[in-house]
C-alpha positions as a Markdown table, in Angstrom:
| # | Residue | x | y | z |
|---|---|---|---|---|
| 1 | Unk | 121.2 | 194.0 | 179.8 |
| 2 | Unk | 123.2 | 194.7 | 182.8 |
| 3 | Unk | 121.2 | 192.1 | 185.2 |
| 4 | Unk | 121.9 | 189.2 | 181.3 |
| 5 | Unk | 125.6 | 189.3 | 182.3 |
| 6 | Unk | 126.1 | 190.7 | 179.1 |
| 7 | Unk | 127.2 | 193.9 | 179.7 |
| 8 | Unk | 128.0 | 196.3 | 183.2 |
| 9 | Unk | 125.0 | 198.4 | 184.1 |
| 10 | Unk | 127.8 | 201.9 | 183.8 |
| 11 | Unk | 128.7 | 200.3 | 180.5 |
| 12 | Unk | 124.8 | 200.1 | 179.3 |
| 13 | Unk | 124.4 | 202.8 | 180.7 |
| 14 | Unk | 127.2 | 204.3 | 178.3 |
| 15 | Unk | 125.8 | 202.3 | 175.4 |
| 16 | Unk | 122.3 | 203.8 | 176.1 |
| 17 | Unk | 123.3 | 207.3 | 176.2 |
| 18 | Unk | 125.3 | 207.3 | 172.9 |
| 19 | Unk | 128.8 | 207.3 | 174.7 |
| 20 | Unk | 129.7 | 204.1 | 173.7 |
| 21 | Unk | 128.7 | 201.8 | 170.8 |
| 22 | Unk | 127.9 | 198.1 | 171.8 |
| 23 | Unk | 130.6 | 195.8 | 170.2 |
| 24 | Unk | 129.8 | 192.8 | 167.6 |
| 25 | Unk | 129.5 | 190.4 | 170.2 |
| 26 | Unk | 127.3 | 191.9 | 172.5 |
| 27 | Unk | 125.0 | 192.4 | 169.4 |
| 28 | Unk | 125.4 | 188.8 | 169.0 |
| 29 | Unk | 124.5 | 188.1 | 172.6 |
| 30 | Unk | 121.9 | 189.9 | 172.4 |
| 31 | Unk | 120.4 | 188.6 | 169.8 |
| 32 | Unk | 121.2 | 184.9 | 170.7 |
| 33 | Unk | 119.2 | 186.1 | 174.4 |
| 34 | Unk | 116.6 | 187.2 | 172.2 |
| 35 | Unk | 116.1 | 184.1 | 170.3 |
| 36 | Unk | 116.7 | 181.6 | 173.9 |
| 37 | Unk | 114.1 | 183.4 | 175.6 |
| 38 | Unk | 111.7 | 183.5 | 172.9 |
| 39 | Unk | 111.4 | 187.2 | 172.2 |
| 40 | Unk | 112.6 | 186.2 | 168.5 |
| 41 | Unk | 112.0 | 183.7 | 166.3 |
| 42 | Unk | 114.8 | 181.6 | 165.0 |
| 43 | Unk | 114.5 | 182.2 | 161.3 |
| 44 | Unk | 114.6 | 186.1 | 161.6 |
| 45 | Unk | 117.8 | 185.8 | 164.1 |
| 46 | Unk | 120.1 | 186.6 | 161.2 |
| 47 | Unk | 118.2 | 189.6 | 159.6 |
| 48 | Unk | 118.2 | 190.7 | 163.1 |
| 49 | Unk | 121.7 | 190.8 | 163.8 |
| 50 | Unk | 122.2 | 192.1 | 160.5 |
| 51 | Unk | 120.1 | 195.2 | 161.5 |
| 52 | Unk | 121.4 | 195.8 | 164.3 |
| 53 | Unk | 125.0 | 195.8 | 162.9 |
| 54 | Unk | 123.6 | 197.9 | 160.2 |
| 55 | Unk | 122.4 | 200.9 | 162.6 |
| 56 | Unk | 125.5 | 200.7 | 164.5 |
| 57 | Unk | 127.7 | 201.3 | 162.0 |
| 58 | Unk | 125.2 | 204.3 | 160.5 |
| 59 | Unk | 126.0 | 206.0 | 163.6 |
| 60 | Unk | 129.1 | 206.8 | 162.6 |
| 61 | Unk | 128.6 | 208.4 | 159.3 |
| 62 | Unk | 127.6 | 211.9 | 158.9 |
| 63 | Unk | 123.9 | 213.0 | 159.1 |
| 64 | Unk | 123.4 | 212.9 | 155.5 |
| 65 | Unk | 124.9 | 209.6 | 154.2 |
| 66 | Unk | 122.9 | 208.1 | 157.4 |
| 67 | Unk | 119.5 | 209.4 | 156.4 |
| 68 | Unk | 120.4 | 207.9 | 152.9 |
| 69 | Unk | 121.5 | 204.5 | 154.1 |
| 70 | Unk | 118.5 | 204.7 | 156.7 |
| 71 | Unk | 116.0 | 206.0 | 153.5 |
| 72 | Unk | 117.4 | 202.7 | 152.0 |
| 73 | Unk | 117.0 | 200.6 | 154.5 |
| 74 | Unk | 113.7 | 201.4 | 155.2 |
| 75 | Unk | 112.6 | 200.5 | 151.5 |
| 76 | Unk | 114.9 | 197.1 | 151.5 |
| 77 | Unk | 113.0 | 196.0 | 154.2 |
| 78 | Unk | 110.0 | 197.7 | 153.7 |
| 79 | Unk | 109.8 | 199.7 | 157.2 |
| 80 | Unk | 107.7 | 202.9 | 158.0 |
């Protein structure tokens, strides 16, 4: 994500390691990226972002309203 512009390789870095939680727009970013370079298609853009937002802010709950929200996610969308 670094060598996208997006972010500083010591901030990814940060972001990878659980030190630091990626912001909104960086999400957004990345997800735009994803959709430009063809990685993504256009119509699941928005349920993308959406996840990704979602399991950012789970981070930040405690272990057992997270594996509730995750339990719920999974059967939303149908995940494994």
């Amino acid at each position: 994500m670094g060598m996208q512009g997006f972010v500083s390789t010591p901030g990814w870095v940060k972001i990878e390691n659980g030190s630091r939680h990626p912001s909104d727009e960086l999400l957004k970013k990345i997800v735009d990226w994803l959709v430009r370079d063809g990685y993504l298609s256009p119509s699941k853009k928005e349920s993308t972002l959406d996840e990704f937002l979602t399991l950012k802010y789970m981070s930040h709950l405690s272990p057992f309203v997270r594996n509730m929200a995750s339990q719920h996610h999974r059967t939303t969308y149908k995940i494994s």
